[in-house]
C-alpha beads as a LAMMPS data file, in Angstrom:
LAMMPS data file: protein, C-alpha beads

349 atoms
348 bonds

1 atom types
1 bond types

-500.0 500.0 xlo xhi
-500.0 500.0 ylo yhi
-500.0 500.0 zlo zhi

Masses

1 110.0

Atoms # bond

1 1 1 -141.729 -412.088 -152.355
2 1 1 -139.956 -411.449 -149.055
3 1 1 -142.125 -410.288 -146.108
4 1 1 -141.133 -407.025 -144.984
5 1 1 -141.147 -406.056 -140.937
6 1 1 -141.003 -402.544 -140.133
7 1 1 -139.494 -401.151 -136.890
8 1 1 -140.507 -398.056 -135.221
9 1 1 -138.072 -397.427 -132.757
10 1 1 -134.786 -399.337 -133.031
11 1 1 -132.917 -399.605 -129.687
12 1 1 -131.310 -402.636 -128.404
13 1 1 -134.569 -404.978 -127.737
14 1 1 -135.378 -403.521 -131.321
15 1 1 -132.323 -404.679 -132.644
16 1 1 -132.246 -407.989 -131.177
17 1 1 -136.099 -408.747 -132.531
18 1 1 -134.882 -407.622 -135.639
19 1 1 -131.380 -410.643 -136.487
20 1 1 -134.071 -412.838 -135.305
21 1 1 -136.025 -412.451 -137.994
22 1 1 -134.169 -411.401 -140.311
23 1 1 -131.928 -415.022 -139.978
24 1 1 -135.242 -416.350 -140.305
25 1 1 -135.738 -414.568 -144.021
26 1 1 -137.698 -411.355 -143.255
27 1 1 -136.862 -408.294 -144.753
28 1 1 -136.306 -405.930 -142.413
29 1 1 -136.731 -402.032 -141.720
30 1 1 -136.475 -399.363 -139.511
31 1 1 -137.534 -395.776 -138.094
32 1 1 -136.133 -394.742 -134.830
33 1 1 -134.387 -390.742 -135.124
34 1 1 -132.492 -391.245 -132.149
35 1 1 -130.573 -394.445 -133.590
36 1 1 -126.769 -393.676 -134.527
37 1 1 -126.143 -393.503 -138.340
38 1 1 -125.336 -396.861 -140.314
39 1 1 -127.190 -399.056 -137.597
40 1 1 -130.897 -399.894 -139.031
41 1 1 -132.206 -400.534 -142.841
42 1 1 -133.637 -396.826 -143.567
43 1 1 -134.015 -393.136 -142.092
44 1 1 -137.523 -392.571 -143.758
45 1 1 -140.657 -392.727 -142.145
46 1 1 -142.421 -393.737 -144.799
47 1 1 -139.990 -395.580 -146.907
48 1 1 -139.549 -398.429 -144.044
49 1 1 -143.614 -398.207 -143.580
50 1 1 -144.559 -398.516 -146.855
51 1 1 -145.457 -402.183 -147.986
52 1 1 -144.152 -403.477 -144.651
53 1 1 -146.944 -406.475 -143.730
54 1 1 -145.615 -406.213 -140.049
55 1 1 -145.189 -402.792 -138.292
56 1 1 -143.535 -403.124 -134.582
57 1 1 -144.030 -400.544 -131.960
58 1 1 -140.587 -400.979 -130.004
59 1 1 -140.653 -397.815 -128.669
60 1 1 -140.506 -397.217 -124.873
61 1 1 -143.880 -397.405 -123.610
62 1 1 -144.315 -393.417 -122.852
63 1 1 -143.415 -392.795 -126.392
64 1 1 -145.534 -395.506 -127.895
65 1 1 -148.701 -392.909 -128.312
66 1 1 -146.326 -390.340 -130.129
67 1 1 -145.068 -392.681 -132.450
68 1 1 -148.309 -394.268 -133.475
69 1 1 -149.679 -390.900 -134.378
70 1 1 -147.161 -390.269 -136.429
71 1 1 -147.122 -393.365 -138.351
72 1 1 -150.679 -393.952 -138.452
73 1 1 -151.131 -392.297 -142.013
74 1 1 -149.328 -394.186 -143.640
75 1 1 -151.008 -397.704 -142.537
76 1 1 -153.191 -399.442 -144.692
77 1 1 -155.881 -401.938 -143.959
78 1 1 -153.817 -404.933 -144.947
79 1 1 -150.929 -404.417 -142.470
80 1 1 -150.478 -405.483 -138.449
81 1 1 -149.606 -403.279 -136.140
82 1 1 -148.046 -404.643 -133.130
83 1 1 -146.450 -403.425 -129.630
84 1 1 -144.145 -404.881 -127.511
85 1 1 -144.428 -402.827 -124.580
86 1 1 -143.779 -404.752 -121.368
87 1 1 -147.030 -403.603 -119.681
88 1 1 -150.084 -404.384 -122.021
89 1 1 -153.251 -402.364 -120.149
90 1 1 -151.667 -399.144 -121.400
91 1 1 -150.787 -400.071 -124.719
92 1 1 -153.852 -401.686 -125.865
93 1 1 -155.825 -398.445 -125.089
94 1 1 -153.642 -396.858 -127.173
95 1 1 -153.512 -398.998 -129.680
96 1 1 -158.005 -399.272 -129.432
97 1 1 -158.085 -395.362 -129.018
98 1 1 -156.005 -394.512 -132.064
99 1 1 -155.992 -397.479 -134.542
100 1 1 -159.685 -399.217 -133.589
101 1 1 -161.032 -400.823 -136.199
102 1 1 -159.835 -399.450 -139.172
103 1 1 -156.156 -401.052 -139.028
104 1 1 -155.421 -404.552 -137.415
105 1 1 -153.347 -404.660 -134.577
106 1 1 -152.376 -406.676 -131.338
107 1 1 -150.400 -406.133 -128.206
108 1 1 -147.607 -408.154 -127.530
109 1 1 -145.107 -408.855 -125.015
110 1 1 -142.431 -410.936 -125.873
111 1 1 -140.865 -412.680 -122.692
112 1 1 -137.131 -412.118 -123.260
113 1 1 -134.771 -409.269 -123.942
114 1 1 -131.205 -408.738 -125.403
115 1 1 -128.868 -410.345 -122.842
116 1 1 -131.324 -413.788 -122.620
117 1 1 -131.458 -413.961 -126.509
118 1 1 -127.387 -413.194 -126.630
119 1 1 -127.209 -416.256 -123.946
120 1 1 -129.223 -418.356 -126.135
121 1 1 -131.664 -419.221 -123.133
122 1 1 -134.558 -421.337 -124.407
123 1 1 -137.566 -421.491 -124.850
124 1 1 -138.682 -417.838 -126.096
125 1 1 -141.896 -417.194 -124.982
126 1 1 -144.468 -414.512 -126.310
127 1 1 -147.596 -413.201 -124.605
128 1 1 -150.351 -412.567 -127.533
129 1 1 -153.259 -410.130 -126.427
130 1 1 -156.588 -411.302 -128.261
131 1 1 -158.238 -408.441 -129.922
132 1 1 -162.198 -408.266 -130.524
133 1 1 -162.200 -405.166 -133.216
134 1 1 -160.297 -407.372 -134.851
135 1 1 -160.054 -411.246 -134.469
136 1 1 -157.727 -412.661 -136.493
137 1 1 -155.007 -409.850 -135.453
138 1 1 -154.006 -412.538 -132.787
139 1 1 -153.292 -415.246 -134.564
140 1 1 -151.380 -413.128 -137.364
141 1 1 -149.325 -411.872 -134.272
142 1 1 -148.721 -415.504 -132.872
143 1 1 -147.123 -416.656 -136.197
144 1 1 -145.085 -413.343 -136.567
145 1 1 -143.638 -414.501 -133.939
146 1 1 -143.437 -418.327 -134.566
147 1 1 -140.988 -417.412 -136.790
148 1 1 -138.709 -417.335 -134.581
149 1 1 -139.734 -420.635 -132.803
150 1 1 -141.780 -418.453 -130.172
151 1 1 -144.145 -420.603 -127.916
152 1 1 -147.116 -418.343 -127.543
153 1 1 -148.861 -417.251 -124.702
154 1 1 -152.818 -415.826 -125.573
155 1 1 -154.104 -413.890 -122.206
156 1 1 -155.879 -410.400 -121.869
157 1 1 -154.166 -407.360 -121.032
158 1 1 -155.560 -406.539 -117.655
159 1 1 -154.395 -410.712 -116.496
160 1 1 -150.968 -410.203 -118.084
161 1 1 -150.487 -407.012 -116.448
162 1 1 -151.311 -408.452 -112.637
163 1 1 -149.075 -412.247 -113.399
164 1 1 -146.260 -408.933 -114.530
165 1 1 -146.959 -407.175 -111.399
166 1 1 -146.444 -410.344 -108.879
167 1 1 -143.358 -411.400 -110.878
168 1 1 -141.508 -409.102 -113.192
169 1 1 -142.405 -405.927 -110.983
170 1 1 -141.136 -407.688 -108.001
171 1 1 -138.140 -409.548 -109.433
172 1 1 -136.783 -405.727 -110.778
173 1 1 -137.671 -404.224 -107.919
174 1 1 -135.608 -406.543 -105.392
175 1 1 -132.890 -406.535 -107.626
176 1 1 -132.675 -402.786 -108.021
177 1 1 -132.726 -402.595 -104.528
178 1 1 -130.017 -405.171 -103.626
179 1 1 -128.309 -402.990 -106.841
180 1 1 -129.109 -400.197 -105.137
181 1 1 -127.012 -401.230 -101.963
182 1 1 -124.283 -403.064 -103.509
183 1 1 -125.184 -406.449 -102.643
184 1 1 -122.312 -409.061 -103.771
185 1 1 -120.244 -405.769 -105.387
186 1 1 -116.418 -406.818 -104.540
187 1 1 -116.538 -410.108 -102.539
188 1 1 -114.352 -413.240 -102.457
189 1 1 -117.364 -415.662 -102.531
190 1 1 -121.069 -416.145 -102.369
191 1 1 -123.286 -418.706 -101.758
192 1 1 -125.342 -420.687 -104.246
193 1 1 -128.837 -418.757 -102.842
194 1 1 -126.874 -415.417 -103.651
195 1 1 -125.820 -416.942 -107.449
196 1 1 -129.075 -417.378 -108.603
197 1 1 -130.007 -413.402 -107.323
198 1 1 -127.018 -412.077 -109.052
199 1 1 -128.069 -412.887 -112.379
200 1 1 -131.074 -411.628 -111.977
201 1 1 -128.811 -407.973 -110.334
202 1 1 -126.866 -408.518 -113.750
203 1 1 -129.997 -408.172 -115.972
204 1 1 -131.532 -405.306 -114.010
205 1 1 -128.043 -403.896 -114.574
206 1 1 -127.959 -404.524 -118.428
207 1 1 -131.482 -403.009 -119.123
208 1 1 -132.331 -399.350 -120.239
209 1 1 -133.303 -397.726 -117.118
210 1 1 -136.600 -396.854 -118.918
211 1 1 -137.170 -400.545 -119.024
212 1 1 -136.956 -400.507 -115.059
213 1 1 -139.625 -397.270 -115.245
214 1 1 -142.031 -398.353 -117.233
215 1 1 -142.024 -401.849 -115.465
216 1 1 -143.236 -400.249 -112.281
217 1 1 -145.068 -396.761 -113.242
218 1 1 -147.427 -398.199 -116.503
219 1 1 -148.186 -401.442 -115.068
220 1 1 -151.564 -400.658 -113.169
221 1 1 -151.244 -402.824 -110.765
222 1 1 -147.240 -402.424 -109.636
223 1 1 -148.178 -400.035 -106.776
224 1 1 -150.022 -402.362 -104.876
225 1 1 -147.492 -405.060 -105.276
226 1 1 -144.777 -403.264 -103.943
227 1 1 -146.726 -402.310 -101.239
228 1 1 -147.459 -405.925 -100.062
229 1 1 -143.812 -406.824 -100.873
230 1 1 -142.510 -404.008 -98.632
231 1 1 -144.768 -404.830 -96.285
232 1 1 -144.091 -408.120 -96.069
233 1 1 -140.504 -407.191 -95.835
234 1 1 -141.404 -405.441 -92.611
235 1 1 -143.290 -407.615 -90.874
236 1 1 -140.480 -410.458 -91.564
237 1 1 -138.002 -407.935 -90.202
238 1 1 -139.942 -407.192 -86.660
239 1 1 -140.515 -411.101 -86.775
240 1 1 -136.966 -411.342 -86.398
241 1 1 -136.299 -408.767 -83.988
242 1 1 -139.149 -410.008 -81.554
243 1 1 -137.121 -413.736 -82.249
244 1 1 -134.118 -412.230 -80.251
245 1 1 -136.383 -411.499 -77.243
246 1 1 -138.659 -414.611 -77.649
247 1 1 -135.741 -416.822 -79.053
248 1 1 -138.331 -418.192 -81.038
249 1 1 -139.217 -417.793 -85.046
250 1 1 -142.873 -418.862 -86.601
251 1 1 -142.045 -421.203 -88.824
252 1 1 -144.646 -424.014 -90.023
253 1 1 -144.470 -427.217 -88.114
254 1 1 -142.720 -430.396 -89.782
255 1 1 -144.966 -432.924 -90.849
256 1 1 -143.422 -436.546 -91.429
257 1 1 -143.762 -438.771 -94.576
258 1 1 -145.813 -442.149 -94.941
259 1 1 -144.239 -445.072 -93.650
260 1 1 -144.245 -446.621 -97.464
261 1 1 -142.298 -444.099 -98.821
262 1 1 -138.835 -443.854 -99.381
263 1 1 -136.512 -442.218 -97.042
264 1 1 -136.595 -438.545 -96.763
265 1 1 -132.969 -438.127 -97.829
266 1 1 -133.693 -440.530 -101.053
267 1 1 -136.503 -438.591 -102.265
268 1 1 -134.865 -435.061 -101.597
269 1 1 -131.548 -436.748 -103.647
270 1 1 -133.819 -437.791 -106.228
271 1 1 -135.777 -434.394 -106.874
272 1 1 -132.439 -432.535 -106.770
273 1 1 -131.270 -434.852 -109.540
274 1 1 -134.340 -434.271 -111.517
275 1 1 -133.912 -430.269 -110.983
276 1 1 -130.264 -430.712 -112.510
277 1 1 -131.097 -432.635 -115.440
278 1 1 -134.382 -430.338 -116.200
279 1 1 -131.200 -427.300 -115.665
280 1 1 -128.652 -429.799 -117.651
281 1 1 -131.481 -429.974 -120.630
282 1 1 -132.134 -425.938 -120.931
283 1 1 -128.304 -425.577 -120.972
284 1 1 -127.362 -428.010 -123.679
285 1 1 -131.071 -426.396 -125.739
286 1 1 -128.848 -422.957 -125.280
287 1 1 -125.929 -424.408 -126.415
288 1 1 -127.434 -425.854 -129.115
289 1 1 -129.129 -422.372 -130.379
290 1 1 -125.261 -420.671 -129.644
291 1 1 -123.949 -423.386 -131.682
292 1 1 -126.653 -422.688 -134.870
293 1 1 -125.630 -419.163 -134.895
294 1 1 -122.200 -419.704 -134.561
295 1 1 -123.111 -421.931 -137.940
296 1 1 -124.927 -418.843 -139.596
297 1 1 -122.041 -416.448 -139.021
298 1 1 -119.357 -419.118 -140.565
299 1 1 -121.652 -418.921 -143.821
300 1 1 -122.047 -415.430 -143.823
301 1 1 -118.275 -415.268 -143.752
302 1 1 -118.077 -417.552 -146.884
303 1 1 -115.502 -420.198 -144.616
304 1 1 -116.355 -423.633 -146.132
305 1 1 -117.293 -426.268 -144.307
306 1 1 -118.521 -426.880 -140.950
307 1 1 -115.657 -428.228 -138.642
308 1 1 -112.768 -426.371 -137.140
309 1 1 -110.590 -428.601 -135.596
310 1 1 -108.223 -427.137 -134.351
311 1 1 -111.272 -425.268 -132.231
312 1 1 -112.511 -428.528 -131.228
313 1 1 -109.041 -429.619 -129.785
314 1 1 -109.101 -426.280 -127.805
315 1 1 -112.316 -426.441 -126.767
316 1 1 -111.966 -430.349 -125.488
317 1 1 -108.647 -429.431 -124.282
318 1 1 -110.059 -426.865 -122.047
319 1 1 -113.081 -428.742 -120.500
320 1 1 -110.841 -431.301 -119.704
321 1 1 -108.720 -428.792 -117.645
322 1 1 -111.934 -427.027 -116.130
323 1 1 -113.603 -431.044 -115.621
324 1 1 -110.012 -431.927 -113.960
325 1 1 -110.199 -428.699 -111.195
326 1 1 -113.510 -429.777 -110.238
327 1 1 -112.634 -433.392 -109.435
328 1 1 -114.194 -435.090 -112.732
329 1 1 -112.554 -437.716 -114.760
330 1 1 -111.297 -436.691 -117.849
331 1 1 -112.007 -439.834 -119.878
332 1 1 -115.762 -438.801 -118.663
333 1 1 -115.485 -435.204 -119.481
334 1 1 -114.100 -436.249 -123.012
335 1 1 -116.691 -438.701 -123.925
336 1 1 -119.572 -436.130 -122.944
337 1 1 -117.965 -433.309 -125.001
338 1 1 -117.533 -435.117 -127.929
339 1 1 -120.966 -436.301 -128.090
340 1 1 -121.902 -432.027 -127.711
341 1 1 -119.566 -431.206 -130.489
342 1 1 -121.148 -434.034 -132.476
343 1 1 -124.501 -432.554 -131.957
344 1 1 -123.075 -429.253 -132.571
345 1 1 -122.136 -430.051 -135.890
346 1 1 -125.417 -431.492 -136.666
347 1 1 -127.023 -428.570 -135.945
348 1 1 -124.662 -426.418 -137.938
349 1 1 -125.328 -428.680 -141.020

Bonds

1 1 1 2
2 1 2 3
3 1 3 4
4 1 4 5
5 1 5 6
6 1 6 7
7 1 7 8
8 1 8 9
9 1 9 10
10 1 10 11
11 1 11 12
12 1 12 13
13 1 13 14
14 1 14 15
15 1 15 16
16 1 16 17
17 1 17 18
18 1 18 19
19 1 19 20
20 1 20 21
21 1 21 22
22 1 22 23
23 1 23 24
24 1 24 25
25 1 25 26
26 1 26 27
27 1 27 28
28 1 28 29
29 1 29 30
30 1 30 31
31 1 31 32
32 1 32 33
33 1 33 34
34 1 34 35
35 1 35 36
36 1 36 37
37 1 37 38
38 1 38 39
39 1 39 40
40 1 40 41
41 1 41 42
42 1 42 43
43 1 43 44
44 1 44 45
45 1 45 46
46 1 46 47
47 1 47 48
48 1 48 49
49 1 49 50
50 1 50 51
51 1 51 52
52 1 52 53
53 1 53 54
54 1 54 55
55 1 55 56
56 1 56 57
57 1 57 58
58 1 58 59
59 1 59 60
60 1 60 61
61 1 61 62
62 1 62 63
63 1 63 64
64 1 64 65
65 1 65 66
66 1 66 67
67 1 67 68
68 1 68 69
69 1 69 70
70 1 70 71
71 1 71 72
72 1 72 73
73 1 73 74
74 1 74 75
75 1 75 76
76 1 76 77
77 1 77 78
78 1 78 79
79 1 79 80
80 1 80 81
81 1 81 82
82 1 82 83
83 1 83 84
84 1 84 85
85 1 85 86
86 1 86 87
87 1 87 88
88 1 88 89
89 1 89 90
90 1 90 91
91 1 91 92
92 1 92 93
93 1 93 94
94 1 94 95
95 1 95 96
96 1 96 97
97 1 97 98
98 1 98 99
99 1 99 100
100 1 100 101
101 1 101 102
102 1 102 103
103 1 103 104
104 1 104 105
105 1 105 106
106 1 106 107
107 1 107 108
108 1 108 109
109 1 109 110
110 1 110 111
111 1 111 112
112 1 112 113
113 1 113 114
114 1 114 115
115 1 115 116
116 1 116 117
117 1 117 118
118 1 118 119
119 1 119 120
120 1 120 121
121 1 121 122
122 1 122 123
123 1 123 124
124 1 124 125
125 1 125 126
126 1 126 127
127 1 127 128
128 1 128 129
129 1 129 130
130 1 130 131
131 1 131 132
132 1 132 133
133 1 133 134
134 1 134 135
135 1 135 136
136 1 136 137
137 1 137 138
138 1 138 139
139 1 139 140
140 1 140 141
141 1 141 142
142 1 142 143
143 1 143 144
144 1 144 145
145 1 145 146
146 1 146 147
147 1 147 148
148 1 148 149
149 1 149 150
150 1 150 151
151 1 151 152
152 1 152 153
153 1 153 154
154 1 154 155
155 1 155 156
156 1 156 157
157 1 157 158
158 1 158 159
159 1 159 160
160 1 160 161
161 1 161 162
162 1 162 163
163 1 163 164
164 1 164 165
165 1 165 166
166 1 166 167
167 1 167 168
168 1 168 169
169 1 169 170
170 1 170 171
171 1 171 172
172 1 172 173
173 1 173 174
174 1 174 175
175 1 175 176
176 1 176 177
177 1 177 178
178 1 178 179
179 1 179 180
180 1 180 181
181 1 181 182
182 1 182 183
183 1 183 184
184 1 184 185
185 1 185 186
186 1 186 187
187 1 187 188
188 1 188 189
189 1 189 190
190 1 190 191
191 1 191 192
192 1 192 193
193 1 193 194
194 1 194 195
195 1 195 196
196 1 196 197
197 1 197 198
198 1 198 199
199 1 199 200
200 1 200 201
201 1 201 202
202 1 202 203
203 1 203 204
204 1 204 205
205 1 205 206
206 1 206 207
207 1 207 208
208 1 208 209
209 1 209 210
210 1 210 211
211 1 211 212
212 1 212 213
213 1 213 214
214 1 214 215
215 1 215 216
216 1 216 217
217 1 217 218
218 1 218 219
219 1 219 220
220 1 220 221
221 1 221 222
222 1 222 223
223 1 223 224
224 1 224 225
225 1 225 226
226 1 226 227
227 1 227 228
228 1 228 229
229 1 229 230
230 1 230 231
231 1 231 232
232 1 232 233
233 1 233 234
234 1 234 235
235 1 235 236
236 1 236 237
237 1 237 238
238 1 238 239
239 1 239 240
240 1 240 241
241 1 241 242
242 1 242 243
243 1 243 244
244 1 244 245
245 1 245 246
246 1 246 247
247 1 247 248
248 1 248 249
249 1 249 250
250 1 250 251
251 1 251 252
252 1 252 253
253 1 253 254
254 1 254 255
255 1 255 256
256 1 256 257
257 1 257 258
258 1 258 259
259 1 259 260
260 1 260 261
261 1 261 262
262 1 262 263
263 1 263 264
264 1 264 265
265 1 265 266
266 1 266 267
267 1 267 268
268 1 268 269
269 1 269 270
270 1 270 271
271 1 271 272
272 1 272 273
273 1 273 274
274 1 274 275
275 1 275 276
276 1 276 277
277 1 277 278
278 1 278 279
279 1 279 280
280 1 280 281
281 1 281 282
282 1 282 283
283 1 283 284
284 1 284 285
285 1 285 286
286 1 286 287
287 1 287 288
288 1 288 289
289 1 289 290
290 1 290 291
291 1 291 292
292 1 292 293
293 1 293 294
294 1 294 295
295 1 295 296
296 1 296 297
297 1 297 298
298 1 298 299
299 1 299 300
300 1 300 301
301 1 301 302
302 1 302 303
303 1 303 304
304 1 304 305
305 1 305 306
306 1 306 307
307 1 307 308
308 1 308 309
309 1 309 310
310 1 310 311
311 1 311 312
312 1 312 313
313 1 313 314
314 1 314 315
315 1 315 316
316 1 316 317
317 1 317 318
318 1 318 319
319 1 319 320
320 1 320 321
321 1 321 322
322 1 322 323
323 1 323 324
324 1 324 325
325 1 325 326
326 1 326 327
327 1 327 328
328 1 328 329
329 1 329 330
330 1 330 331
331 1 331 332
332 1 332 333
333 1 333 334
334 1 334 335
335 1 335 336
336 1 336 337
337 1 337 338
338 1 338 339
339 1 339 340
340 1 340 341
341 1 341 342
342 1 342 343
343 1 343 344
344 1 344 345
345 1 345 346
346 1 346 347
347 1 347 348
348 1 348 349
């Protein structure tokens, strides 16, 4: 018998969860009133509840106590309730306060959104809350979520929410800020530093803005990090200023290598490379998971077969042009792409 995995709430991250699993075999249903007509499994409350072994809280986080009042009749003891809030302090006492020990559930936070799972970026990662009322709930969460070749992640809620505040709070918050000015908005070039911030503009651009909220008002300890960060900010700018008086900057001294080791310029060289092919490897992985879906929609489209070649002559074609403009040999580019498309294939298969 199929599993069933009910959805309460059904927005984009909902969505997204949702092919996931149901690529992977799971039957899947949904609740969400808000959602446009045609665009989940079923409009009834109870209908997409009822024998679902799997119920997801993917509401926003301010409407997670709402909804799990109004679906908590209809649970049974055999089903696991999960959330998949982004803060976890909050959520688990809603989920203790309400469900305690009469219905098995488990916070969650999976580590990735729509726009990284459309991008294929690799690996997904899941953070799995252990529970005490109910001790197995964990572990029933971790391979709900294996299912979709998660790596899990077991930490407690107050931990998770403090790692969230130093790095997801922070990382929103100076994008939304650099958003907020129009940093990079309508220039001819940028720097590689600036590259690496603009993706990270892009996603804080892509996200529901209640995503951004509930980042920095339910995570308990958010305040305080934004305080240090600001501060920080601050006292780096009046460093500066003081730098134009003193022509001087505090910056730690350099400290030269052993005599026995290679030269500087070596070793940098050599930890670049291994950056790039670490960078090379998660690229190809995302290619690779691109490449498997691109195999799942050919058979869902009934086309026979897994090659297309006149795609493949467009596609080497093309990265022979794009190799070409930046100063690569096309012989080189030609021989690396075929090997990709031959691994593409494989994984299609």
């Amino acid at each position: 018998m199929t599993q069933a995995v009910c959805f309460i709430g059904y927005g984009r991250f909902g969505r997204a969860l949702g092919s996931l699993l149901h690529a992977g075999g799971l039957e899947i249903r949904a609740f969400d009133p808000r959602a446009a007509p045609g665009t989940m499994p079923f409009t009834s409350l109870e209908h997409a509840v009822r024998g679902a072994s799997v119920v997801v809280i993917a509401t926003p986080v301010p409407a997670m106590e709402s909804a799990l009042l109004a679906v908590k009749p209809l649970l049974g003891a055999t089903q696991l309730v999960i959330d998949v809030g982004s803060t976890k302090v909050g959520p688990e006492e809603v989920l203790r306060r309400h469900l305690g020990a009469d219905i098995p559930w488990a916070a969650t936070h999976p580590l990735f959104g729509p726009v990284s799972l459309a991008r294929g970026e690799r690996p997904i990662e899941v953070v799995v809350c252990p529970n005490p009322l109910h001790p197995q709930a964990a572990e029933r969460a971790a391979e709900f979520f294996r299912l979709i070749g998660a790596d899990i992640i077991f930490e407690n809620a107050p931990e998770h929410d403090r790692v969230m505040a130093s790095t997801h709070v922070l990382a929103f918050f100076l994008a939304k800020g650099l958003l907020e000015i129009g940093a990079g908005e309508g220039v001819a070039f940028a720097p590689p530093s600036f590259r690496a911030v603009a993706r990270t503009i892009e996603a804080v651009r892509g996200d529901a803005g209640h995503l951004f909220l509930a980042i920095q008002r339910e995570n308990p300890f958010a305040r305080s990090a934004r305080r240090r960060f600001i501060d920080a900010l601050q006292g780096l700018h009046e460093s500066i200023e003081s730098a134009r008086d003193t022509g001087e900057l505090d910056v730690p001294p350099l400290s030269l290598p052993p005599l026995d080791e290679p030269p500087p310029a070596l070793q940098e060289t050599r930890v670049l490379i291994d950056e790039l092919d670490r960078e090379l490897l998660g690229l190809l992985a995302r290619r690779l998971e691109l490449s498997r879906r691109a195999g799942a929609a050919k058979a869902a489209a009934g086309q026979a077969g897994v090659r297309d070649p006149a795609r493949e002559r467009a596609v080497l074609g093309d990265r022979k042009v794009w190799g070409e403009a930046l100063g690569l040999d096309a012989e080189t580019v030609d021989d690396v792409w075929n090997a990709i498309l031959l691994h593409s294939r494989k994984a299609q298969r």
